[in-house]
Every structure is written in structure tokens, then in C-alpha cells.
MMTF fields as JSON, N, C-alpha, C and O atoms, coordinates in Angstrom:
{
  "mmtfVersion": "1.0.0",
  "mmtfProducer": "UNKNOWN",
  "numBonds": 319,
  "numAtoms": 320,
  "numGroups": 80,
  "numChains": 1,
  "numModels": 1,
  "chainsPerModel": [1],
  "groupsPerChain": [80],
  "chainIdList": ["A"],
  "bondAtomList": [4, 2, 8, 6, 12, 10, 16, 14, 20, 18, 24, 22, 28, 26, 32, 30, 36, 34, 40, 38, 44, 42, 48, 46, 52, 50, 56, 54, 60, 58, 64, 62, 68, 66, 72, 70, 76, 74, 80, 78, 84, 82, 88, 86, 92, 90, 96, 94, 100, 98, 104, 102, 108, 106, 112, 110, 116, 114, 120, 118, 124, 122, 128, 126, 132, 130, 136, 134, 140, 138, 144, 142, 148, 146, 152, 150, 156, 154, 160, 158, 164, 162, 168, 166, 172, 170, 176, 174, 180, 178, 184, 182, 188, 186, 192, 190, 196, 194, 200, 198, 204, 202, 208, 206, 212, 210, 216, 214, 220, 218, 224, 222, 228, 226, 232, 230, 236, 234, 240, 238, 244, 242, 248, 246, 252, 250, 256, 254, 260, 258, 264, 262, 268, 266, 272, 270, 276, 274, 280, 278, 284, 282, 288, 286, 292, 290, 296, 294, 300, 298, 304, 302, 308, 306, 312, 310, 316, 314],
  "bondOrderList": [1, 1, 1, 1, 1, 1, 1, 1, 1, 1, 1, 1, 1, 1, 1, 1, 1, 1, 1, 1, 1, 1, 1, 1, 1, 1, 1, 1, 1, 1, 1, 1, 1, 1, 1, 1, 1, 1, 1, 1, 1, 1, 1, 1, 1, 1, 1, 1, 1, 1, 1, 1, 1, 1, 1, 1, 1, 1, 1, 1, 1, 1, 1, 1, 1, 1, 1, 1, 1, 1, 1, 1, 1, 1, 1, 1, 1, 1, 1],
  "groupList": [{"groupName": "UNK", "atomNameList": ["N", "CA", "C", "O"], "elementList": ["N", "C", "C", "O"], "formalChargeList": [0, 0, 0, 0], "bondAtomList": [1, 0, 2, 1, 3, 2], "bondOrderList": [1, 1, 2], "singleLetterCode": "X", "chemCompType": "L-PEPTIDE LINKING"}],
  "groupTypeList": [0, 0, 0, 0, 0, 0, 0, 0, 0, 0, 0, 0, 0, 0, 0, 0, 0, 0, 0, 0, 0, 0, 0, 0, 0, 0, 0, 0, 0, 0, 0, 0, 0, 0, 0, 0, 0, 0, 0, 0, 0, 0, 0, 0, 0, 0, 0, 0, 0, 0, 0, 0, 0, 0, 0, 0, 0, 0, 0, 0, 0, 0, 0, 0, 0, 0, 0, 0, 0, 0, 0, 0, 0, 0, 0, 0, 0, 0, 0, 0],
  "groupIdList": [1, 2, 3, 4, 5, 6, 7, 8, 9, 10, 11, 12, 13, 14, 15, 16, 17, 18, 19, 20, 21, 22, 23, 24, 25, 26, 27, 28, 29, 30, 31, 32, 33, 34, 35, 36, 37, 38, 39, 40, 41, 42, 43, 44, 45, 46, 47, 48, 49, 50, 51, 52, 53, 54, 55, 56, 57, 58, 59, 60, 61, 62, 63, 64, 65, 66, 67, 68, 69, 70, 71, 72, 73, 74, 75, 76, 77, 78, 79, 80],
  "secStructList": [7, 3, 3, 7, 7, 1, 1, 7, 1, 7, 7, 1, 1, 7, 7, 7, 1, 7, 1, 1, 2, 2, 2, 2, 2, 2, 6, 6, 6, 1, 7, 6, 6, 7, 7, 7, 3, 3, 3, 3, 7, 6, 6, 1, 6, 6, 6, 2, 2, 2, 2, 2, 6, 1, 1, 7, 7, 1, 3, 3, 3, 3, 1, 1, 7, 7, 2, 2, 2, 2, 2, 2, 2, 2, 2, 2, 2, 6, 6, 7],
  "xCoordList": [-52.216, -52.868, -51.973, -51.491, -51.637, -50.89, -51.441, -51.63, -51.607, -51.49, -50.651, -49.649, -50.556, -49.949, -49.338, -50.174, -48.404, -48.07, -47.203, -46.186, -46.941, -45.892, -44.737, -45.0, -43.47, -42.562, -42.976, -43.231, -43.063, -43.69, -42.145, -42.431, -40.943, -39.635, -38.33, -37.941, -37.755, -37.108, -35.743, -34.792, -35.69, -34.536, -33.351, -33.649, -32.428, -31.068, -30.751, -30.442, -30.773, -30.142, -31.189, -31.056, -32.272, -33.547, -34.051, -34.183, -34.234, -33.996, -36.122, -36.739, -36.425, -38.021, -38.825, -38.413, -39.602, -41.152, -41.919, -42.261, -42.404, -43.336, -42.872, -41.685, -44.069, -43.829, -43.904, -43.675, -44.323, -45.188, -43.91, -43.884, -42.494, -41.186, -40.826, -40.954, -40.266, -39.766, -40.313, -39.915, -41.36, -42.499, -42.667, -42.638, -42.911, -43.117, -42.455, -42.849, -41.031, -39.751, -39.347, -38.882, -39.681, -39.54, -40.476, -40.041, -41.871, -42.848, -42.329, -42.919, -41.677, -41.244, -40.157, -40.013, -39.212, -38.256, -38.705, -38.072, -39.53, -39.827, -41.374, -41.75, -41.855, -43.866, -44.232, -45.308, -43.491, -43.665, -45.213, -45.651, -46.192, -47.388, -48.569, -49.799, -47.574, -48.703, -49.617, -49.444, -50.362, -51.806, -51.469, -51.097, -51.677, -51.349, -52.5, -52.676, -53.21, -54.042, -53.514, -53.181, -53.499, -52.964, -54.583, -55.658, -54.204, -55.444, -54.731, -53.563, -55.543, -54.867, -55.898, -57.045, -55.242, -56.215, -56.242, -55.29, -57.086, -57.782, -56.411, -56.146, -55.486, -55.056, -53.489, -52.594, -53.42, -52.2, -52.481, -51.459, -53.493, -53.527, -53.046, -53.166, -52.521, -50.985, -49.823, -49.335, -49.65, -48.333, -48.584, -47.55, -49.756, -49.589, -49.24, -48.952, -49.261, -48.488, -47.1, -46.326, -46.709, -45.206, -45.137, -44.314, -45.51, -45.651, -45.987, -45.032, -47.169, -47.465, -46.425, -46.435, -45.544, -44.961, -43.274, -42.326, -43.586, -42.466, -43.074, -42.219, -44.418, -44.413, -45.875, -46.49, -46.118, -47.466, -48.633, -48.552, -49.586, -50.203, -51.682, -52.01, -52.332, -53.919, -55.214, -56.302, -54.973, -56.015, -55.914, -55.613, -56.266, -56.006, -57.367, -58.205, -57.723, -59.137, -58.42, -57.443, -59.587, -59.489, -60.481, -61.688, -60.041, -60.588, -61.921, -61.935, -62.866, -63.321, -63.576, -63.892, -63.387, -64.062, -65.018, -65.195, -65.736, -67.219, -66.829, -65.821, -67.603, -67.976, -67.511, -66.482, -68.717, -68.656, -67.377, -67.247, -66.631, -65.56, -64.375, -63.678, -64.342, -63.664, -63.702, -62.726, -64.871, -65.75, -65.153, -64.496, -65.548, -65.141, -63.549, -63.098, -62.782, -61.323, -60.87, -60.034, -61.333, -60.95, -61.71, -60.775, -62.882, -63.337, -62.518, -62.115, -62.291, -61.525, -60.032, -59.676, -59.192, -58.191, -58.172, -57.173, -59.283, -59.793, -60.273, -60.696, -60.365, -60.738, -59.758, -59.844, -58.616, -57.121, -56.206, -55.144],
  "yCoordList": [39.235, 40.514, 41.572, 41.333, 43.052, 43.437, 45.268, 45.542, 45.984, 47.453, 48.172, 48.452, 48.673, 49.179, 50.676, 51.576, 50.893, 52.629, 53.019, 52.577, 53.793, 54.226, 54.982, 55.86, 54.415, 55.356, 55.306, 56.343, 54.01, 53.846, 54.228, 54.83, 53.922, 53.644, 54.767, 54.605, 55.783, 56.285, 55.216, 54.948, 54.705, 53.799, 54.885, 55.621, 54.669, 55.591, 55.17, 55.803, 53.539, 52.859, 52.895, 52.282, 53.676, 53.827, 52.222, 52.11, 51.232, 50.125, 49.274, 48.287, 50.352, 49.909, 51.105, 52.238, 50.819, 51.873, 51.956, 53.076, 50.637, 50.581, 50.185, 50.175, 49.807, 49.47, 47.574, 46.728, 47.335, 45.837, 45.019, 43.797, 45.943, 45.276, 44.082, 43.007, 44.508, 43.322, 42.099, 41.163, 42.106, 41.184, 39.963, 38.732, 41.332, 40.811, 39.896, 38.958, 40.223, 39.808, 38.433, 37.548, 38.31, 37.206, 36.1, 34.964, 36.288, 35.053, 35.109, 34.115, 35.55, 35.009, 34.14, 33.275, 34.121, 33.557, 32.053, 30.997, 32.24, 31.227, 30.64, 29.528, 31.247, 30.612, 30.879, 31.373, 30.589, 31.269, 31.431, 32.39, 30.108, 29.707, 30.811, 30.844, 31.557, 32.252, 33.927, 34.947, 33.186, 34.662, 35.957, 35.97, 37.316, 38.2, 39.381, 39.9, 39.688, 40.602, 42.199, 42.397, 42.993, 44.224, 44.925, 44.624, 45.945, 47.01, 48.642, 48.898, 49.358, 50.256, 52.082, 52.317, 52.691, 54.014, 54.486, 54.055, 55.231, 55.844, 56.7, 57.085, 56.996, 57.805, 57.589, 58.435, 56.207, 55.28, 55.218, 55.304, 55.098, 54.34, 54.911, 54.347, 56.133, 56.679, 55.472, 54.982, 55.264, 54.575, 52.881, 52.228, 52.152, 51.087, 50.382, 49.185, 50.997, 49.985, 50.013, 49.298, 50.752, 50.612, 49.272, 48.468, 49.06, 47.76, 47.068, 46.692, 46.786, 45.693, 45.158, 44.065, 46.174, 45.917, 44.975, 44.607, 44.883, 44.492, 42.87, 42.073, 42.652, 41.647, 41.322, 42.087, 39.974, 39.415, 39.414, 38.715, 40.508, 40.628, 40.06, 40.13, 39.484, 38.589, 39.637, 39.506, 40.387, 41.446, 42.775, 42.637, 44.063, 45.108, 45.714, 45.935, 45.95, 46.557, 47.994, 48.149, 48.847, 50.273, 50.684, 50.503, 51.158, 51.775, 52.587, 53.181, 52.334, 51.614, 50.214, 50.149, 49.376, 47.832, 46.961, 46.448, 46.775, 46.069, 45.079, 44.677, 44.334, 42.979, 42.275, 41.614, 42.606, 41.861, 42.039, 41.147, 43.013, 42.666, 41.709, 41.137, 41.693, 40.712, 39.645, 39.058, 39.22, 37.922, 37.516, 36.505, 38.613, 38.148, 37.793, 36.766, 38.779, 38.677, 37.633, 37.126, 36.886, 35.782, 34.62, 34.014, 34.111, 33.359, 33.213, 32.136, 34.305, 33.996, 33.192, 32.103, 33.911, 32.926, 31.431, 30.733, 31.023, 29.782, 29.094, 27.971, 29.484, 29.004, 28.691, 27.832, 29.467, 29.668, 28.125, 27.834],
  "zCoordList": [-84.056, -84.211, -83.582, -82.475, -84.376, -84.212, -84.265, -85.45, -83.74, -83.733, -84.568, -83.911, -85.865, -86.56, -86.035, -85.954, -85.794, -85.638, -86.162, -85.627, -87.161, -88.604, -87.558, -86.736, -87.818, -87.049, -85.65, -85.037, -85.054, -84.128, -82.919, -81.884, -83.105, -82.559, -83.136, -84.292, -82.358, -82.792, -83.64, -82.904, -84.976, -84.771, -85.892, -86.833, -85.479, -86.294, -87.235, -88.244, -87.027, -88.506, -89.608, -90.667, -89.288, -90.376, -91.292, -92.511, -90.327, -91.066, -90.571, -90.973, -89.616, -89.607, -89.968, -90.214, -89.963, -90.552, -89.482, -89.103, -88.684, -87.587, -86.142, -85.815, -85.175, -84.211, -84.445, -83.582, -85.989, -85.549, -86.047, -85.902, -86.833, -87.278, -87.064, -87.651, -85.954, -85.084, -85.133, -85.826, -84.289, -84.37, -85.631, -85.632, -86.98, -87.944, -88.414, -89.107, -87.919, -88.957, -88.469, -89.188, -86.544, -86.055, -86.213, -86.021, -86.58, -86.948, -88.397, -88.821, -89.391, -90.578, -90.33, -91.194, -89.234, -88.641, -87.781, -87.801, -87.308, -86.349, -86.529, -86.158, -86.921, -87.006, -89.071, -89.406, -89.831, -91.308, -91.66, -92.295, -91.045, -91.491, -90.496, -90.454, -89.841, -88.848, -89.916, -90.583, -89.419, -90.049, -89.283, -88.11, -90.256, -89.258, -89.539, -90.642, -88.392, -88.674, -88.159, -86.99, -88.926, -88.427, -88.247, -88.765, -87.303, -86.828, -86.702, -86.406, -86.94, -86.913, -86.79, -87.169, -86.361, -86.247, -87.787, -88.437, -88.436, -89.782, -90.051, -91.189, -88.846, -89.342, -89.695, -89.694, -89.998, -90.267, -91.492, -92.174, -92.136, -93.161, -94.819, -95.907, -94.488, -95.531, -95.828, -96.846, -94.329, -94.104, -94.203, -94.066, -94.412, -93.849, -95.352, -95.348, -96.424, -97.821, -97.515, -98.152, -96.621, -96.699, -95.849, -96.288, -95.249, -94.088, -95.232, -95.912, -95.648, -96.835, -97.895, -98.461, -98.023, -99.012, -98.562, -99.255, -97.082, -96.847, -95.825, -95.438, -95.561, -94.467, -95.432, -96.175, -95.11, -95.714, -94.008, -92.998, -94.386, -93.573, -94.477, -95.661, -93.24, -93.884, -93.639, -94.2, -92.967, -93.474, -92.262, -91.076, -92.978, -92.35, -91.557, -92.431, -90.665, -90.032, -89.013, -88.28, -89.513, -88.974, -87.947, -88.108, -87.044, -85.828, -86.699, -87.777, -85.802, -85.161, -86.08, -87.268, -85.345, -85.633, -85.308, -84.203, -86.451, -86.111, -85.997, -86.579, -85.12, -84.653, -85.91, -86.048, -87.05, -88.229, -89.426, -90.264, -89.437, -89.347, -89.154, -89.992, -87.668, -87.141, -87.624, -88.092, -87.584, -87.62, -88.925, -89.178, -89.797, -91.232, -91.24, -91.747, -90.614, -90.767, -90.474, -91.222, -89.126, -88.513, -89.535, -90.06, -89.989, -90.942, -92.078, -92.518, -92.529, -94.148, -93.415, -93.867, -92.184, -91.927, -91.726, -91.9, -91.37, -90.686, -91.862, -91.586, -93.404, -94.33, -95.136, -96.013, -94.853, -96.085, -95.591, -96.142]
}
């Protein structure tokens, strides 16, 4: 589970979008089978297909987050 923030890192070589990059790029490297839930404030959610379009994320939830939510987010992983 990961906090989404667009342009989260000043980087020069213009080669990330977020803060969750890194991260992302290393469980494709080292954990391939790992689930990834991104979260994120209402006011990301311009930017977060650009993330999608580059990392396989298992489901996206927006501030605020219900209980039932979660619940659901984490169930459907535990089912796949």
C-alpha cells in the first residue's frame, strides 16, 4: 500500500511521475506477484492514469476511505 503523489520528487532526468516510482519499479524487480493498493487525496486523481499506465496497481481508494472500502479492496486481493 502506497500513497500516490503526482510529481511527488523534483527528478531532472524526467524519468518518474510520482513519489510511489521507485517503489513500484522495485517489487516488479524483486516481489512480481505482490498486490498493490494505491491511496490517494481527490486531488491526484488527474494524474493517477499516468501511474496506471505504467505499473499494475490492484485497486485505487480516495481520501477519505471507508472502512468498507478497504475491506472490499483487501477481499478482492485475497480472492485473485
Amino acid at each position: 500500500m502506497g500513497e500516490f503523489v503526482y510529481a511527488w520528487g523534483n527528478d531532472y532526468a524526467g524519468n518518474t511521475i510520482s513519489n510511489l516510482d521507485v517503489t513500484l519499479r522495485t517489487l516488479q524487480a524483486v516481489a512480481p506477484k505482490a498486490k498493490v493498493i494505491v491511496v490517494m487525496q481527490p486531488s491526484e486523481a488527474a494524474h493517477i492514469d499516468k501511474l496506471l499506465a505504467l505499473f499494475p496497481v490492484h485497486a485505487v481508494l480516495q481520501y477519505p476511505i471507508a472502512e468498507e472500502q478497504m475491506r472490499a479492496a483487501l477481499l478482492d486481493l485475497a480472492c485473485k
